[in-house]
C-alpha positions in Angstrom: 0.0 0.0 0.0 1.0 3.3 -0.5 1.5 6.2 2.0 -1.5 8.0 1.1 -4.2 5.1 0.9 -2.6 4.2 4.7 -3.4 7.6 5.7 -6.5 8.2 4.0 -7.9 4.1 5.5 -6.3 5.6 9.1 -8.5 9.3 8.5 -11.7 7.9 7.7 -11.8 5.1 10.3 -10.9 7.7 13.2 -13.7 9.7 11.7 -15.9 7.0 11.4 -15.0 6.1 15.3 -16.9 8.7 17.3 -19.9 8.4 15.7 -20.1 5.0 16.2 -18.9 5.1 19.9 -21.5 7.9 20.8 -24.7 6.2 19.2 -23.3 2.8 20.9 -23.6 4.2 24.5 -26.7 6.3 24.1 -28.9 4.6 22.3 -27.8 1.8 19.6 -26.6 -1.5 20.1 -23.5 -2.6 22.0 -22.2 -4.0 19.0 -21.5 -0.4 17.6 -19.7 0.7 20.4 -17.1 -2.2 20.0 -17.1 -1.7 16.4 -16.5 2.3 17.3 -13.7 1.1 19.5 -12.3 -1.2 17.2 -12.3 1.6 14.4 -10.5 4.2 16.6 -7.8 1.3 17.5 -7.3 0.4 14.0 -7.3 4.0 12.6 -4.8 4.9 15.2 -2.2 2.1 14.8 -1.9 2.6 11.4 0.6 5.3 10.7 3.3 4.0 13.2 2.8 1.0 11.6 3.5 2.2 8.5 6.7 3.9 9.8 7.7 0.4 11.2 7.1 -1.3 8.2 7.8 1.1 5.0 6.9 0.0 1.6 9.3 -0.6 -1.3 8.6 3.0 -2.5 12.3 3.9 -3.9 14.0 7.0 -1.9 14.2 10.4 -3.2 17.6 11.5 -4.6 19.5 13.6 -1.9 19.9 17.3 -3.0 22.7 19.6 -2.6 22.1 22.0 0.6 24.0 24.8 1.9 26.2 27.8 0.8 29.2 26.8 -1.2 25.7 25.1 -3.6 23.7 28.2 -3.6 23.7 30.2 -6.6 22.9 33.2 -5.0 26.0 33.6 -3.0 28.7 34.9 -4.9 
């Protein structure tokens, strides 16, 4: 998977958490209070999980920093 499906699975899950969570205590089913829990677990393990395990996405190319480099110093 890429960075940004991760992060975008890991956003709408969190998202999708609360709602779950509050309608599960008031007034719904337990069932969507565990599945609210569940989603806010899951939607907040992702990301360090991605930066445990990162993906075979190739590096970028290190650039040239500093003054001797910059073209603006003479």
């Amino acid at each position: 998977m890429n960075r940004l499906l991760t992060l975008s699975i890991s956003l709408v899950l969190l998202l999708i958490a609360f709602p779950l969570i509050s309608i599960g205590t008031t007034s719904g089913p337990p069932v969507l209070w565990w599945a609210g829990l569940a989603a806010l677990v899951v939607g907040g393990v992702l990301p360090p999980l991605r930066r445990l395990f990162p993906g075979k996405e190739p590096l970028p190319e290190p650039t040239k920093v500093g003054l001797p480099e910059d073209d603006r110093v003479s």
